[in-house]
N, CA, C and O atoms as a MOPAC input file, in Angstrom:
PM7 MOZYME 1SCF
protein

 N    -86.92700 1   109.00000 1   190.39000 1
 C    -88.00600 1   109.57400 1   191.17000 1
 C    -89.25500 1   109.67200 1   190.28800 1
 O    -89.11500 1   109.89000 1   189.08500 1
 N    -90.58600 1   109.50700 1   190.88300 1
 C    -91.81800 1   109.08600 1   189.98500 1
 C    -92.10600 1   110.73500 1   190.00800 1
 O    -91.93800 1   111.48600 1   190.96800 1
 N    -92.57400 1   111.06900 1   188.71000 1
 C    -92.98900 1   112.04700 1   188.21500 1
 C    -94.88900 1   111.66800 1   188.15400 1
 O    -95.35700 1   110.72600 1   187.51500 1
 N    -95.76100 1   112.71900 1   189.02900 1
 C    -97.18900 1   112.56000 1   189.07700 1
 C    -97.64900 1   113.65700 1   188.73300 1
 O    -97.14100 1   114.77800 1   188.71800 1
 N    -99.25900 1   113.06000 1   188.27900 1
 C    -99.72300 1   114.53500 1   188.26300 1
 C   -100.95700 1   114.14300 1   189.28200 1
 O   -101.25200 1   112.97000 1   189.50800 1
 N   -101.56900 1   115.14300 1   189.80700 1
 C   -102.08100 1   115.31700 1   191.02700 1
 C   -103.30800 1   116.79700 1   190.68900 1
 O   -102.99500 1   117.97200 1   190.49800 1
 N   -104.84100 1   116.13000 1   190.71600 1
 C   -105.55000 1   117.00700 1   190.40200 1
 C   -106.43100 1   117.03800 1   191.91600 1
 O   -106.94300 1   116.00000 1   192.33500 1
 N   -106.55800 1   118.53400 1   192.78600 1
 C   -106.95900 1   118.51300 1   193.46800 1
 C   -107.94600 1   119.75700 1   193.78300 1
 O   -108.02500 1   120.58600 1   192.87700 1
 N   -108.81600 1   120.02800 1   195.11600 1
 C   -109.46700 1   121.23100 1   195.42400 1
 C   -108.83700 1   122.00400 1   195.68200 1
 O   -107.81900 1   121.48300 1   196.13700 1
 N   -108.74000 1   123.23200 1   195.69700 1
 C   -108.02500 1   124.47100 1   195.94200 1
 C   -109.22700 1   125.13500 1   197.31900 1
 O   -110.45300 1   125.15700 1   197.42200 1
 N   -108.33800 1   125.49600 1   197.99700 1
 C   -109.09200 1   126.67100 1   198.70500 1
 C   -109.68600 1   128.11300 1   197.98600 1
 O   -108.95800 1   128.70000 1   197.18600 1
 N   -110.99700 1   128.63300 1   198.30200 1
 C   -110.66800 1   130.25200 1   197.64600 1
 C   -111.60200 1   131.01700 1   198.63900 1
 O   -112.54100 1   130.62400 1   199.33200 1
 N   -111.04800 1   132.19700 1   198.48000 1
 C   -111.26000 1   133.14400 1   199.73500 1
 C   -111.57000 1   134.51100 1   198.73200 1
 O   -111.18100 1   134.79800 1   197.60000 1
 N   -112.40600 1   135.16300 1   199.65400 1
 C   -112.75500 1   136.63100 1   199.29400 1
 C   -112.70200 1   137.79900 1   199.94900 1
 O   -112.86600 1   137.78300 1   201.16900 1
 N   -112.52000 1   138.73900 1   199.42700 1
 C   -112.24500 1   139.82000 1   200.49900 1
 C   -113.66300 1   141.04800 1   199.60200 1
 O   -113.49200 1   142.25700 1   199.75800 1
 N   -114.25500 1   140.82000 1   199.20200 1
 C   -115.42300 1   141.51600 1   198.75100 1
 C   -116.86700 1   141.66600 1   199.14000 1
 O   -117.50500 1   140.63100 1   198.94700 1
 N   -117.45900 1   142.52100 1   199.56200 1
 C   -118.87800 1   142.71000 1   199.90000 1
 C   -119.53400 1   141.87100 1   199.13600 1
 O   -119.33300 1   141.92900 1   197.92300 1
 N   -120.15300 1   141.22700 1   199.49300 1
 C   -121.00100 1   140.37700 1   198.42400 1
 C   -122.97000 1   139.66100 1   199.37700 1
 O   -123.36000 1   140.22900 1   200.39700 1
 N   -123.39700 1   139.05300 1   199.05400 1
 C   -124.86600 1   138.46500 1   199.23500 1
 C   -124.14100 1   137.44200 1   199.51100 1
 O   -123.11700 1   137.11200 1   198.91300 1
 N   -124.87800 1   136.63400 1   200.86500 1
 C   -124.57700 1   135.59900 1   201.53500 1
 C   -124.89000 1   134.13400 1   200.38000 1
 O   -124.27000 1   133.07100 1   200.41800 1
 N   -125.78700 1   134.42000 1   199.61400 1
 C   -126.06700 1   133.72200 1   198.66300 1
 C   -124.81600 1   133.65100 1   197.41100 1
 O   -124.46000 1   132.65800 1   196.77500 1
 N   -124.39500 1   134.82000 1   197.33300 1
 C   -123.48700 1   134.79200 1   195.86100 1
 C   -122.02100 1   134.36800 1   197.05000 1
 O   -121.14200 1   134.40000 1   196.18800 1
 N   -121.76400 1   134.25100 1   197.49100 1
 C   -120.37400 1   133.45100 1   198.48200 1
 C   -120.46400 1   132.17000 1   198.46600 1
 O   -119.56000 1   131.37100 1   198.22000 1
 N   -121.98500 1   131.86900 1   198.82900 1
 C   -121.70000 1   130.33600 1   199.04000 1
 C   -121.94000 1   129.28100 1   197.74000 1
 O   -121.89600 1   128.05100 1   197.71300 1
 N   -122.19800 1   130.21600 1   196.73200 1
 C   -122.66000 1   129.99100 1   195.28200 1
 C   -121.66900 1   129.02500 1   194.35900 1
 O   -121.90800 1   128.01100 1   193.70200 1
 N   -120.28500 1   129.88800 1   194.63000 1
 C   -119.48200 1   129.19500 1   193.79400 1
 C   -119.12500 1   127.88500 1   194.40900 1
 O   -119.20800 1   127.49900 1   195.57500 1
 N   -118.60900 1   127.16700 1   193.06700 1
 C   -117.65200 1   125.91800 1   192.91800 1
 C   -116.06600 1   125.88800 1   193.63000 1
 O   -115.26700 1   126.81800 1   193.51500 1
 N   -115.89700 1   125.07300 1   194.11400 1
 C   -114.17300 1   125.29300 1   194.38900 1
 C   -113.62400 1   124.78600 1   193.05700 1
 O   -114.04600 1   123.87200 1   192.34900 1
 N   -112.65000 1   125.54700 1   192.90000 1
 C   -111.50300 1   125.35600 1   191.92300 1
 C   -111.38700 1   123.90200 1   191.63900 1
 O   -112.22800 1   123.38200 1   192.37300 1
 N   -110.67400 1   122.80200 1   190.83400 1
 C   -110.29000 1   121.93500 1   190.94100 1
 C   -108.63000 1   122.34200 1   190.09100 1
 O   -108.59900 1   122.61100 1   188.89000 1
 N   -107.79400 1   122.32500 1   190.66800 1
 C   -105.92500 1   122.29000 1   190.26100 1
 C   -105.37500 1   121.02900 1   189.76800 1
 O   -105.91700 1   119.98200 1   190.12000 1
 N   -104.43500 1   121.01200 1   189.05000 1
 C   -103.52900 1   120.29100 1   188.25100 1
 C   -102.50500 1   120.43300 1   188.87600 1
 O   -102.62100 1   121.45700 1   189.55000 1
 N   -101.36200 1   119.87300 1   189.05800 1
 C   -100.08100 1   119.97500 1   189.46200 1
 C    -99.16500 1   118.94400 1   188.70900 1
 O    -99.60700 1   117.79500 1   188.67700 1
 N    -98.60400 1   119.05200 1   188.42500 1
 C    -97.26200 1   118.12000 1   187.92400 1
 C    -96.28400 1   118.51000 1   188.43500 1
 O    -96.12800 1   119.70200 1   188.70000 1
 N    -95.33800 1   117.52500 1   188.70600 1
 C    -93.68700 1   117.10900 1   189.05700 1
 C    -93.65000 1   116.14000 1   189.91000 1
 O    -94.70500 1   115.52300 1   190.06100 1
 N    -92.59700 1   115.76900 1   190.61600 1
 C    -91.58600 1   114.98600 1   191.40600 1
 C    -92.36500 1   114.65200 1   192.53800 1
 O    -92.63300 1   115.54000 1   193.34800 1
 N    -92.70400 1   113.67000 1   192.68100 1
 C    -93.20600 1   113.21100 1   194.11400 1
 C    -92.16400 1   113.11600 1   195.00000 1
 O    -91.25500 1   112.35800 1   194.66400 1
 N    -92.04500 1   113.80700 1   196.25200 1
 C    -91.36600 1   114.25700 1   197.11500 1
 C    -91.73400 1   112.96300 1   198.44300 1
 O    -90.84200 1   112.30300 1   198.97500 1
 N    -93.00300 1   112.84600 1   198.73100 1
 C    -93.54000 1   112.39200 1   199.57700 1
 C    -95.12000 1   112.49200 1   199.58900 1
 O    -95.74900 1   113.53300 1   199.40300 1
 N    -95.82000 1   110.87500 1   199.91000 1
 C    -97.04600 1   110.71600 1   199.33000 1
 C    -97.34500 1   109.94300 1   200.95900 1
 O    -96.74700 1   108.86700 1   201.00900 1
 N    -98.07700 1   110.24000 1   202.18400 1
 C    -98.47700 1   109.74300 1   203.10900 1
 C    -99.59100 1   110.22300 1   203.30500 1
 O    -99.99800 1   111.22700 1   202.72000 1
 N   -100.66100 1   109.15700 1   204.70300 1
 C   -101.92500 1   109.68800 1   204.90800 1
 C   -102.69300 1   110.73600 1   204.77300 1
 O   -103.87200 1   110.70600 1   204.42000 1
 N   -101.73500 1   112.17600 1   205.18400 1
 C   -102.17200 1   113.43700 1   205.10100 1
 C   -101.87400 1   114.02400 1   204.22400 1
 O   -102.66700 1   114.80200 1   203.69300 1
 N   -100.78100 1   113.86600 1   203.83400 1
 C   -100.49500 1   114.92100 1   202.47700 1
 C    -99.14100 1   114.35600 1   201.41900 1
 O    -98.18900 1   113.71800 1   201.86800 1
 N    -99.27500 1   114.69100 1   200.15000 1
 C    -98.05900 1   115.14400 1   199.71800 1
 C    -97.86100 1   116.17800 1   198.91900 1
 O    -98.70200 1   116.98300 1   198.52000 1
 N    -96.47800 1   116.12900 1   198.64800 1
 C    -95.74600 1   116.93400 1   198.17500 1
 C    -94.89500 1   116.67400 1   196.91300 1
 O    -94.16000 1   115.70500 1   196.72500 1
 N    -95.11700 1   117.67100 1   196.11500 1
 C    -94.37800 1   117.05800 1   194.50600 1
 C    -93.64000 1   118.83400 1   194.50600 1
 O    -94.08300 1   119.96200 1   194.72000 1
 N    -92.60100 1   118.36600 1   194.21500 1
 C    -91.96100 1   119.48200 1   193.53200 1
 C    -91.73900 1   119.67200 1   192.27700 1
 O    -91.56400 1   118.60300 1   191.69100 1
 N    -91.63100 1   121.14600 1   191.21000 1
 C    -91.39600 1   121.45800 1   190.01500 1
 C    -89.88100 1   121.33500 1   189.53800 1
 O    -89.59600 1   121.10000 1   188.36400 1
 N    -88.77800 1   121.54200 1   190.70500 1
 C    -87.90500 1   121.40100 1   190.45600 1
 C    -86.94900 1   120.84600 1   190.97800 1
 O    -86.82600 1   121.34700 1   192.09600 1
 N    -86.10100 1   120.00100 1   190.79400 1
 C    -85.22900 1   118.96400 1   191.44400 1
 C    -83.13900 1   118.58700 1   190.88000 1
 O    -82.58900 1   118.21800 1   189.84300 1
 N    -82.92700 1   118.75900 1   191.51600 1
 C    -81.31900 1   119.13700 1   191.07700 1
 C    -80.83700 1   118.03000 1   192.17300 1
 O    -80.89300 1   117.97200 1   193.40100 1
 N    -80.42600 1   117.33300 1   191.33100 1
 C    -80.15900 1   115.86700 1   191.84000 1
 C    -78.44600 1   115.68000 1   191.90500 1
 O    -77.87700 1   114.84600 1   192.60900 1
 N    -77.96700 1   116.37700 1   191.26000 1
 C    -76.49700 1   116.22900 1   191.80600 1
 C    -76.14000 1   116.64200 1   193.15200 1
 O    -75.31500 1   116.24500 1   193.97500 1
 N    -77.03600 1   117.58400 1   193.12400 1
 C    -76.68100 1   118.13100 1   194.68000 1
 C    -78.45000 1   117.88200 1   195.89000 1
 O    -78.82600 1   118.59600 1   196.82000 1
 N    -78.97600 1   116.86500 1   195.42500 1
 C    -80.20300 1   116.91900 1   196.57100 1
 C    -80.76100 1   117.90500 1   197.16300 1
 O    -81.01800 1   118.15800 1   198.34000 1
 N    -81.02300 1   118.80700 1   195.47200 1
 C    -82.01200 1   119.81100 1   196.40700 1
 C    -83.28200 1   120.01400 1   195.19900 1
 O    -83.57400 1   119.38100 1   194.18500 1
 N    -83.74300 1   120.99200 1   195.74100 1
 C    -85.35400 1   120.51900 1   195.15900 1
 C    -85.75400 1   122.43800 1   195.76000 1
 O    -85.27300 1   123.17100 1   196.62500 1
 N    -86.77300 1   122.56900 1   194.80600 1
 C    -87.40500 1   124.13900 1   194.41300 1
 C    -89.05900 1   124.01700 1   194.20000 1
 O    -89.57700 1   122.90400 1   194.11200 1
 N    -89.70500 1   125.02100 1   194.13700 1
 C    -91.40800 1   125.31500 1   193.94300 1
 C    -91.76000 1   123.79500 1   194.42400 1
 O    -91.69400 1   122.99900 1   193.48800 1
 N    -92.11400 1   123.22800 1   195.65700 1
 C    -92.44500 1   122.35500 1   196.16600 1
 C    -93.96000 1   122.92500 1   196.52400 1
 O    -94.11700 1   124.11100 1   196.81100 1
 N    -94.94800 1   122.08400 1   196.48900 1
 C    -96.57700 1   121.81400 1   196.72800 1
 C    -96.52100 1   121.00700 1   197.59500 1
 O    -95.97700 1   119.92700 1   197.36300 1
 N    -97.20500 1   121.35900 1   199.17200 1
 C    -97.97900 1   120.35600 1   199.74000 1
 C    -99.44700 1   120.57200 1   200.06800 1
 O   -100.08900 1   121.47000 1   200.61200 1
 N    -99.77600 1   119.17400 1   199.42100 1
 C   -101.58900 1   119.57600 1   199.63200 1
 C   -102.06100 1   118.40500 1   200.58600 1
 O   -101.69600 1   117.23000 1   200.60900 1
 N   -102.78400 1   118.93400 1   201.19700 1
 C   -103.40200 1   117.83600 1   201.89600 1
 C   -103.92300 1   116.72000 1   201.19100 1
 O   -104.44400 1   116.86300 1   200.08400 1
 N   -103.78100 1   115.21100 1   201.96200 1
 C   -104.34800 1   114.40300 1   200.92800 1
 C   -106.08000 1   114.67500 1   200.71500 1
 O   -106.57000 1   114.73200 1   199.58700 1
 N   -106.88800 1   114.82600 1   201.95200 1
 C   -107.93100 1   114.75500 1   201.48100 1
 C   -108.37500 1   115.70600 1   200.44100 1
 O   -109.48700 1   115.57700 1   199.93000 1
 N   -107.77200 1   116.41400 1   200.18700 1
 C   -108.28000 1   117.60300 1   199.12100 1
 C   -107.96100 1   116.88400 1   197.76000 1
 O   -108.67800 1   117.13900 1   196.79200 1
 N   -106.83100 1   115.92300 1   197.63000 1
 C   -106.49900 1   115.19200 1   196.51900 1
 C   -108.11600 1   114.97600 1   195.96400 1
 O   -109.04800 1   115.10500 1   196.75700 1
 N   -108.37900 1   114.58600 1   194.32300 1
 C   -109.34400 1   113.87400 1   194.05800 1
 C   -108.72400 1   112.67400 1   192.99900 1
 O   -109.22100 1   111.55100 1   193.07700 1
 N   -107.69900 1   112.91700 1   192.07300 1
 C   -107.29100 1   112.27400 1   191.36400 1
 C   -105.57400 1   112.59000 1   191.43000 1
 O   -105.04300 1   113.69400 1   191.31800 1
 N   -104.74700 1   110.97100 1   191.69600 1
 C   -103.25400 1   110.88400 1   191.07800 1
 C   -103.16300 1   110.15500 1   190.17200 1
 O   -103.99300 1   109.24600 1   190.18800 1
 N   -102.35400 1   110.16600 1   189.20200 1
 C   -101.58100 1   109.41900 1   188.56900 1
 C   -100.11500 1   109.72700 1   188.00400 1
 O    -99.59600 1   110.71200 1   187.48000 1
 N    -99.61700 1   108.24600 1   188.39700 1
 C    -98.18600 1   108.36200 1   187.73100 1
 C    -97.98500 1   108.42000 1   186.27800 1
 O    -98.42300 1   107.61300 1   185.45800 1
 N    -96.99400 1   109.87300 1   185.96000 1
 C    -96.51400 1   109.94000 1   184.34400 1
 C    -95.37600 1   109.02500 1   184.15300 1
 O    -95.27800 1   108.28100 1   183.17700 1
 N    -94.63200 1   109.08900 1   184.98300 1
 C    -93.25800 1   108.53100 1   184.71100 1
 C    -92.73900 1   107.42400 1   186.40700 1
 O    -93.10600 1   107.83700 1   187.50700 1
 N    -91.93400 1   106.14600 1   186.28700 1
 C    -91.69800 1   106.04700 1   187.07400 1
 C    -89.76600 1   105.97900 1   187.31000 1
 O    -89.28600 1   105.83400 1   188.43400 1

C-alpha cells in the first residue's frame, strides 16, 4: 500500500468577538498529513495513520476533500 504525504487547506473557525476586518484577515492553515492511502478519487481522499494488515483494519483515518488538496506526493510505493 503507497504511503503519501498530502499537504492541504484546513478549515478554521472562531467563536470570538472580533472586527469584521480582523476575521477575514487571516490566512488558512496549510496541513501535512502522512500515511496509507486508503482511497484517492475526484472528491476526496483518505490516508490513514494506522493499518493492521493481518487482519484488514485500519485506525486515525483523514478524509479531505480533494479540492482543498494543494500538494501529494508518494513516499513509498
Amino acid at each position: 500500500m503507497k504511503i503519501v504525504e498530502v499537504q492541504w487547506v484546513d478549515a478554521q473557525s472562531s467563536d470570538e468577538w472580533q472586527t469584521v476586518a480582523h476575521a477575514t484577515a487571516d490566512e488558512l492553515p496549510i496541513i501535512t498529513t502522512v500515511g496509507y492511502l486508503l482511497r484517492h478519487d475526484k472528491t476526496t481522499i483518505s490516508v490513514a495513520m494506522q493499518l493492521d494488515t493481518k487482519n484488514d483494519k485500519t485506525s486515525m483515518v483523514m478524509t479531505i476533500p480533494s479540492s482543498w488538496i494543494k500538494k501529494l506526493r508518494t513516499l513509498r510505493r
